[in-house]
C-alpha positions as CSV (number, residue, x, y, z in Angstrom):
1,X,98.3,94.4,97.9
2,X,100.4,97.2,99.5
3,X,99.2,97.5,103.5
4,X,99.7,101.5,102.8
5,X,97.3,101.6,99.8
6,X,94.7,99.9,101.6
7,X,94.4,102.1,104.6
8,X,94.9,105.2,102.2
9,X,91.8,103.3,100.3
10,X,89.4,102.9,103.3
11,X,90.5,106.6,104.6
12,X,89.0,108.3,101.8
13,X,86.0,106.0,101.9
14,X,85.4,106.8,105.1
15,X,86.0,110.6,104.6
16,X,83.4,110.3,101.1
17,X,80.7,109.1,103.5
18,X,81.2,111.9,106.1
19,X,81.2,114.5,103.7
20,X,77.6,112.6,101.8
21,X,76.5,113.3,105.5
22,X,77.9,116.5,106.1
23,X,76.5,117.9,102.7
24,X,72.9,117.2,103.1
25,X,73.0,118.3,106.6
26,X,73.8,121.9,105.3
27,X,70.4,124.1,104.3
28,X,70.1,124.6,100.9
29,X,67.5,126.8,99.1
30,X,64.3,125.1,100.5
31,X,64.7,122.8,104.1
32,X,67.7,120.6,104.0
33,X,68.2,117.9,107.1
34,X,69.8,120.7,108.9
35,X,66.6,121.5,109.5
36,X,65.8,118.9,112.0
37,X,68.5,119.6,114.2
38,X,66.7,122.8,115.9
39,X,68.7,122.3,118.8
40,X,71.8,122.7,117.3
41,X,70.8,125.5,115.8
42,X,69.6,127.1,118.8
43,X,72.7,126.2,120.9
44,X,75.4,127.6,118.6
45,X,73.4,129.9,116.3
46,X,72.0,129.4,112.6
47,X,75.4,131.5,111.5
48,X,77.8,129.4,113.5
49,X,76.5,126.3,112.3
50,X,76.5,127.2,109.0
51,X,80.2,128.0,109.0
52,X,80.5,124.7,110.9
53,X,79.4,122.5,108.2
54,X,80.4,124.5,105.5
55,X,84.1,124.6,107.1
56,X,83.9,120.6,108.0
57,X,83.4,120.0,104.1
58,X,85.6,122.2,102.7
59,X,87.8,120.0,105.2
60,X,86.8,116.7,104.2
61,X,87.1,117.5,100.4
62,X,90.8,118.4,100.9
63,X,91.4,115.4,103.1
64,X,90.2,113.3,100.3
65,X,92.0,114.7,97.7
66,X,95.2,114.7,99.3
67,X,94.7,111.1,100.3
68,X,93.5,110.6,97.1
69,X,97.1,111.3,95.6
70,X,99.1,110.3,98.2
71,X,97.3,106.7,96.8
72,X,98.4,107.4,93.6
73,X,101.4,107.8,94.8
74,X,101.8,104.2,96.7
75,X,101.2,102.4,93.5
76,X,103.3,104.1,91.1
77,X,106.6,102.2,91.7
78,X,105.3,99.2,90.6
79,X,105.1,99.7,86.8
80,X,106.8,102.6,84.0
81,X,105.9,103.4,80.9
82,X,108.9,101.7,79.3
83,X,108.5,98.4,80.7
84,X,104.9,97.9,79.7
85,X,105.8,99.0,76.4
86,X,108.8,96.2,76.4
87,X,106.1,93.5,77.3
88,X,103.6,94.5,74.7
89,X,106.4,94.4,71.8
90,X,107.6,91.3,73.2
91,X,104.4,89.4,73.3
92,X,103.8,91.1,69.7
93,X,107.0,89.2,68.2
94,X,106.5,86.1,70.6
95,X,102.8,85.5,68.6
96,X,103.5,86.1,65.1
97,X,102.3,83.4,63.0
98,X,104.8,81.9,60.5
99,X,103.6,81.7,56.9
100,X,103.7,79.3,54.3
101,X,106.7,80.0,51.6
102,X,105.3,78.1,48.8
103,X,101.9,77.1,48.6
104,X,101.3,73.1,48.7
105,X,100.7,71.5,45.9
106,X,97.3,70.2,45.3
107,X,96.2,66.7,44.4
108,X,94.1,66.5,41.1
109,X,90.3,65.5,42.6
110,X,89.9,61.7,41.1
111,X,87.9,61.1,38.1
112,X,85.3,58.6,38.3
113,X,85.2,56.4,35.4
């Protein structure tokens, strides 16, 4: 495998599990895990740290989705369209099974006497 698309590929799994993290660490509608981090909250505010997180996704999500392509990207050189469609024809005509022209002529079943 490309060297490129591999550290692409561990990049964005690393950025998926930071933003798990940084997701259930905002407050939602009831108590979310931000909740246990009173200290945070009382150093930098309940505001501040709320357009921390949210600003640290919104981050993370475009990280991986730029990544994301720039993968795409690494592996699209390898392959087209027309030479995959070459290889299937080919292997179509390559496995055609030839027929019989005339059928064989069959032996009369022996008569027991």
């Amino acid at each position: 495998m490309n060297a490129v698309f591999i550290i692409l590929t561990v990049l964005v799994v690393i950025a998926s599990v930071l933003l798990t993290i940084v997701v259930l660490l905002q407050n939602g509608k009831g108590d979310g895990l931000a909740s246990n981090f009173v200290a945070a909250n009382q150093t930098f505010g309940v505001r501040q740290t709320a357009d921390m997180l949210e600003k640290i996704t919104w981050g993370l999500v475009a990280f991986v989705l730029v990544v994301s392509i720039a993968t795409s990207f690494t592996l699209g050189g390898r392959t087209s369209g027309n030479d995959v469609k070459e290889k299937i024809e080919n292997a179509a005509a390559a496995q055609q099974p030839e027929f019989p022209t005339a059928i064989p002529a069959q032996e009369a079943p022996a008569t027991e006497e």
